[in-house]
Residue, then its C-alpha position, 0 to 999 in steps of 0.5 A: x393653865x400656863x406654858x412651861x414659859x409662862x404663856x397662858x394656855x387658851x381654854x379647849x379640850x384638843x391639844x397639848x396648847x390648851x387647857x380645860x381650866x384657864x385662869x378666868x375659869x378658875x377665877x369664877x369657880x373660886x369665887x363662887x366656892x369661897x361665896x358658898x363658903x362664907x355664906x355657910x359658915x356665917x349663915x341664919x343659924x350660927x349665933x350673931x354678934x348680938x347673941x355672944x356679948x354681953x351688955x354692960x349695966x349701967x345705972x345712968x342710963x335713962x331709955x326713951x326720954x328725949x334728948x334737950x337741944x344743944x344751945x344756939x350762940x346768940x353772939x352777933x357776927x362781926x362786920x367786916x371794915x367796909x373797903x378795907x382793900x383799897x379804893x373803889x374800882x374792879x379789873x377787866x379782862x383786856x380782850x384785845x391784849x388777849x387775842x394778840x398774844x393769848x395771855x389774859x392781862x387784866x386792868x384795873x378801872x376805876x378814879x384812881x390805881x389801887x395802893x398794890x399798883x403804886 
């Protein structure tokens, strides 16, 4: 598969620098062998999970009755203070700012500056 260096050797059957078994080849042969392998061994009749264990008894357990639905909270939701943030207004993108020096600079409109510009 390799060179005394480390090379790989190419995949061929006529000469000292290749090699009937490259590493891909190897590679495809082992996972099929290791598939055949495990389909084997955990194949239809070997026993499954369910065969070797055992079930535990339990008196509480009642079988085919429905389950209750879980309670909903009635609780209302709280509403939040109506302009809490300051004073009515909302910031623009100054698009001439922008295109002459490529940095997005937002400004605020509305009656008066919000209390954070003061």
């Amino acid at each position: 598969m390799f060179h005394h260096d480390g090379r790989w050797k190419e995949f061929g059957i006529n000469g000292v620098d290749t090699t009937y078994f490259p590493f891909w080849l190897f590679c495809i042969v082992w996972a099929v062998t290791a598939y055949g392998i495990i389909r084997t061994l955990y194949s239809e009749s070997s026993p499954t999970i369910s065969d070797t264990v055992t079930p535990v008894a339990s008196t509480n357990v009642v079988k085919n009755e429905p389950l209750a639905p879980l309670p909903v909270p009635t609780t209302p939701i709280p509403k939040p203070a109506e302009n809490s943030h300051g004073k009515p207004g909302y910031y623009k993108l100054d698009e001439a700012v922008m295109k002459e020096k490529g940095t997005p600079l937002y400004v605020y409109i509305g009656p008066e500056k919000p209390a954070d510009l003061e």
